[in-house]
C-alpha positions in Angstrom: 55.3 6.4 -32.2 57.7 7.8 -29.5 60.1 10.6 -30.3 62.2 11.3 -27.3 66.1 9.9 -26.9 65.2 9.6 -23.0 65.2 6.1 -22.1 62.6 6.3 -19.3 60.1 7.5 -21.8 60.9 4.7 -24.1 60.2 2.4 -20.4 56.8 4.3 -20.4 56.2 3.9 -24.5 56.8 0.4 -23.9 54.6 -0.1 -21.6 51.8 1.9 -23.1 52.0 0.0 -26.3 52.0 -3.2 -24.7 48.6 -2.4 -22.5 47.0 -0.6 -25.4 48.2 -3.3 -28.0 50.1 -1.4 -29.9 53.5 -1.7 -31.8 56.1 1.0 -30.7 58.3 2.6 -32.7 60.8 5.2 -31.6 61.6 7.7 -34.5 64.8 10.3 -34.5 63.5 13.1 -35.8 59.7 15.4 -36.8 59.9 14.2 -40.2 59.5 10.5 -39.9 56.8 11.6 -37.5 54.7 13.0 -40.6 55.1 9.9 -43.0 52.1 7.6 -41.3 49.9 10.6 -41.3 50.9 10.8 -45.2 49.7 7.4 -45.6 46.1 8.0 -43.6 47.1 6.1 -40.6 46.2 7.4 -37.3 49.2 6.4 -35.0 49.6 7.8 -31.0 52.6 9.9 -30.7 54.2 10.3 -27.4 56.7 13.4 -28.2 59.4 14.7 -25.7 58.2 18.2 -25.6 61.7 19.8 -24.7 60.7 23.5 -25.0 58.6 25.9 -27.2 61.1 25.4 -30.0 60.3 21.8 -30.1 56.2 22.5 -30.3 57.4 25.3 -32.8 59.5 23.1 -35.1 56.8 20.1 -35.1 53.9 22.8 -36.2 56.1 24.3 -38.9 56.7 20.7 -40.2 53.5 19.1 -40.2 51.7 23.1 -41.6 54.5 22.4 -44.2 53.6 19.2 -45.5 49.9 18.4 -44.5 48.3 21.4 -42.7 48.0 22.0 -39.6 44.0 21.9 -39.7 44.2 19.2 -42.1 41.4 16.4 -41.5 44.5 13.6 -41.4 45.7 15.3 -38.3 44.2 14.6 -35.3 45.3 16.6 -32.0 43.5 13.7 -29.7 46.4 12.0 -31.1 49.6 14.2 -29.3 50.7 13.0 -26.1 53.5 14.9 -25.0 56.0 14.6 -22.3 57.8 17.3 -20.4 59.9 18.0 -17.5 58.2 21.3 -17.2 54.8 21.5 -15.2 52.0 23.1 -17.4 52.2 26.2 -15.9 55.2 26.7 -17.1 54.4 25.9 -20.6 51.5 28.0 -21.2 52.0 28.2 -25.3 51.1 24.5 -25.0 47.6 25.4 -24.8 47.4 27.4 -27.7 48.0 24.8 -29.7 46.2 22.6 -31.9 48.3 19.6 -31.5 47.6 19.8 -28.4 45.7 16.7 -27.3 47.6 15.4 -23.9 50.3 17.0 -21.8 52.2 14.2 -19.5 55.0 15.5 -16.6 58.0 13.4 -16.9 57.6 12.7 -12.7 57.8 8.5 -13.0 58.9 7.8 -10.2 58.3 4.1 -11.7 58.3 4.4 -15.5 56.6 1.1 -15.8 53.6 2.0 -13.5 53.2 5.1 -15.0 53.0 3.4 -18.2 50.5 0.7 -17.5 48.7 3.2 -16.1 48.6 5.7 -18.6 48.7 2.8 -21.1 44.7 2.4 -20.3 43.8 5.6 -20.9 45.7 5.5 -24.4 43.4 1.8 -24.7 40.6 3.6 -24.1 41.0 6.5 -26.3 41.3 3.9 -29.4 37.5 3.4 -28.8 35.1 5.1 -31.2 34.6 7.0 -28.1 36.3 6.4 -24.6 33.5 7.8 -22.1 33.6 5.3 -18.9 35.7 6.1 -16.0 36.2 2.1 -15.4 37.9 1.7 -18.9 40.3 4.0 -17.9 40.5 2.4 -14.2 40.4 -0.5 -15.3 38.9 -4.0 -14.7 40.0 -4.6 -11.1 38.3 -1.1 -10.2 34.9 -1.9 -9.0 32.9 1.8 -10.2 29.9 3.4 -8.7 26.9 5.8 -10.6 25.0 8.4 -8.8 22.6 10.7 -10.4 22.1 13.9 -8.9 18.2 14.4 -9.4 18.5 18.8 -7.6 21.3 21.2 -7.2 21.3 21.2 -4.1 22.6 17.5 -4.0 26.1 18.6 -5.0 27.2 19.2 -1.5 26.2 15.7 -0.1 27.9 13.6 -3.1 31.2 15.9 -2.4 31.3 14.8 1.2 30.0 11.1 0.0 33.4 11.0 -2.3 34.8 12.6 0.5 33.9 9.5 2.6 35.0 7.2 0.4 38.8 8.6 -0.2 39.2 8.3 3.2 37.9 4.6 3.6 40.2 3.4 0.2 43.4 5.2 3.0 44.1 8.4 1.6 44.4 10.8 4.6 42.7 14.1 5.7 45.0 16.4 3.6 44.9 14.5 0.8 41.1 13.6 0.7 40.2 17.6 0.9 42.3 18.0 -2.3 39.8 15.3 -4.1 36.8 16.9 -2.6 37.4 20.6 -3.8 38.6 19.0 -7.3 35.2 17.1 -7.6 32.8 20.3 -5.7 34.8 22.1 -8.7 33.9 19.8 -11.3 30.3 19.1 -10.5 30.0 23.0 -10.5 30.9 23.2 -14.1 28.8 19.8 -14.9 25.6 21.8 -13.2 26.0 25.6 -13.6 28.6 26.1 -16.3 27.6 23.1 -18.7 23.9 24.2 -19.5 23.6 25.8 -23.2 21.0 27.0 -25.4 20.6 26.3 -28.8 22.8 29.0 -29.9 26.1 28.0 -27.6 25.1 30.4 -24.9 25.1 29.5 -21.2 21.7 29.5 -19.3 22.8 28.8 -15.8 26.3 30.8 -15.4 24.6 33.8 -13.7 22.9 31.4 -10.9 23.5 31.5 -7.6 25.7 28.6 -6.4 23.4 27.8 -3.7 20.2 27.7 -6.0 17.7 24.5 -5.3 16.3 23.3 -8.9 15.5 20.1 -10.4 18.0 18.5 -12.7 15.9 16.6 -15.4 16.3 15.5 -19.1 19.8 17.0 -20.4 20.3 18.7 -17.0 20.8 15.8 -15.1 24.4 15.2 -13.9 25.7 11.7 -13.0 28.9 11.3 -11.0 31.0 8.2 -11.0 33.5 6.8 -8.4 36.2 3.5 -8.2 39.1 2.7 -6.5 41.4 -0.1 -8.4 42.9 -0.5 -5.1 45.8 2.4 -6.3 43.9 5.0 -7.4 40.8 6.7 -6.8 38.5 8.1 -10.0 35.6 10.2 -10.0 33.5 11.5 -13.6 31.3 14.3 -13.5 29.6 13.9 -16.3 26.5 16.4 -17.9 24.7 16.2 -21.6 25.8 19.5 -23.2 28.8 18.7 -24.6 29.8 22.5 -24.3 33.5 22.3 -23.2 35.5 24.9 -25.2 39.1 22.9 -25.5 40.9 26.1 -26.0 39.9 27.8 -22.9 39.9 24.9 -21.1 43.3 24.4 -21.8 44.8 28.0 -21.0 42.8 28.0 -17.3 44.5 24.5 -16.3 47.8 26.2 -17.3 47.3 29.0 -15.1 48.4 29.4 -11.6 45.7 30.9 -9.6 45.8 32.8 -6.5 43.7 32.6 -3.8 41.6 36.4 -4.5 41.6 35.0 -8.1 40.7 31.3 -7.7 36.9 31.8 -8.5 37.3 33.7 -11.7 34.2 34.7 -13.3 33.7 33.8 -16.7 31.6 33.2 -19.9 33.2 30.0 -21.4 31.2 26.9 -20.9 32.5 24.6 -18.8 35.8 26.2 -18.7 37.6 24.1 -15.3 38.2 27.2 -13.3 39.6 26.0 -10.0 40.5 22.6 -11.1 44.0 24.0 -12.3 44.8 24.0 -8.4 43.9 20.5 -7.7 46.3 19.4 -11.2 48.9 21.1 -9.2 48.2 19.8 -5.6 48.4 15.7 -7.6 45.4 15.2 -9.8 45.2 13.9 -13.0 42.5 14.9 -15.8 41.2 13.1 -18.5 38.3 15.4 -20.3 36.4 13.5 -22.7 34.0 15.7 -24.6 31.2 15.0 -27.9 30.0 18.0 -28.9 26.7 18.9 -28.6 25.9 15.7 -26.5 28.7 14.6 -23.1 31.1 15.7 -21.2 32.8 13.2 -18.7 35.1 15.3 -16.5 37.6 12.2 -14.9 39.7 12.7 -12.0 42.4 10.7 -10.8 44.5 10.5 -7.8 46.7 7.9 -6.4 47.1 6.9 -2.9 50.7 7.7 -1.6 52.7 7.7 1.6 52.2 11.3 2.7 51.1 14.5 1.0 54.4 15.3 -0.3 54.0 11.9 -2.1 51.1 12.7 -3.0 51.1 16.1 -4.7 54.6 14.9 -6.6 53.0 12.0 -8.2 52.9 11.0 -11.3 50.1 13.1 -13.7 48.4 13.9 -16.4 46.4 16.5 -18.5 44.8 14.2 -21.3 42.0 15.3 -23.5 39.5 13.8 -25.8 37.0 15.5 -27.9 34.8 14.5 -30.8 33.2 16.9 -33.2 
């Protein structure tokens, strides 16, 4: 269901319905929005997000009639749409409709459909772990397991290695390479729990050598579709806190505060840079059991190109 009068988002509704196999059907205002969840259907809503009063008005609706925390509501569900980046639309986070935040930077509406139009496919799964459903079929993916710590640094520069093969230049292949060093970070040091929720490895040094065995071990995942590169860092914890998550990728860092210490599992800290410098982030989460971190960045030009590109902040988690 699309709820925007823009016509390039109905382009990129189009588009996403017809790769996902779905009907689309453009609504005119939050009300007709609530009917299908009334009836127990579990539609994808792309929603022009406008401002704060937008967000504002659709929670008063939907608390109004069904409940905000109601079981028929579903925030994997919310995709919305903005002109805004994310940092500037921090009260996004706070939300629990919040399931996917999309800038309104096209450049090609019906790319940027067909592309997003995958991930939506894939989240209609009973689960959508996989970083080549998401790719998709002409994207020819590659597993790694890291087996010690100490590996980290060698499958960063392997990545590294292969940005700059699939023709992304120096600049632009550094900006993947601290995005996945950040991510395989979290997957090793921040993901660990105990039974009780609480992290075991957060205190750590980042240079410690250990063996990563049973649910410790960390797999990484890489493809090129011949447009975009993807990378997964995926651990077995299943420890992501969406909230926190959430608020750090919204936040602009500076450089003395890029490596904020923290207690929240898995929380993304420094990966709110690379969303900002072109990435786009799909975080699939089962809790208790996976996490697949998934990066994606698309070839371009120049760096200009290819920090204005086309993203996404999309999220997926399974309780």
């Amino acid at each position: 269901m699309l709820w925007s009068q823009r016509e390039e988002d109905l382009v990129f509704g189009s588009e996403i319905a017809s790769v996902a196999n779905l009907s689309l059907r453009r609504v005119g205002n939050v009300h007709d929005l609530v009917i299908p969840l009334k009836l127990g259907e579990r539609p994808i809503f792309l929603i022009d997000l406008g401002g704060q009063e937008t967000l504002s008005h659709l929670e008063q609706v939907i608390q109004t009639e069904l409940g905000l925390f109601s079981e028929l509501v579903n925030g994997n569900s919310f995709h919305f749409i903005s002109d805004a980046d994310l940092e500037e639309c921090p009260w996004l986070a706070e939300s629990p409709l919040m399931g996917s935040f999309i800038l309104r930077n096209f450049k090609d509406a019906h790319a940027a459909g067909v592309r997003y139009g995958r991930l939506v496919e894939a989240s209609l799964g009973e689960r959508s772990f996989g970083l080549s459903n998401v790719l998709g079929k002409a994207a020819k993916v590659q597993q790694v397991k890291l087996s010690r710590s100490t590996q980290k640094q060698e499958a960063v520069e392997a990545i590294r290695g292969y940005v700059l093969a699939a023709g992304f230049n120096n600049r632009m292949a550094t900006v993947v390479a601290n995005a996945v060093d950040e991510a395989l970070m979290n997957a090793i040091f921040d993901a660990p729990v105990d039974a009780a929720g609480k992290q075991e490895k957060a205190q750590v040094p980042r240079t410690e050598d250990f063996i990563l065995d049973g649910r410790n071990q960390v797999q990484v995942e890489v493809g090129f579709d011949g447009k975009t590169i993807g990378v997964a860092a995926i651990d077995h914890f299943g420890s992501v806190d969406k909230t926190r998550l959430l608020r750090h990728m919204s936040k602009v860092y500076t450089n003395e505060a890029y490596k904020v210490k923290t207690t929240s599992a898995g929380a993304g800290l420094g990966l709110s840079s690379s969303f900002q410098s072109g990435g786009s982030f799909y975080f699939v989460c089962e809790n208790g059991t996976r996490t697949e971190a998934m990066l994606f960045f698309t070839l371009a030009e120049n760096y200009r190109e290819f920090r204005e590109q086309f993203r996404f902040l999309s999220t997926q988690f399974y309780f």
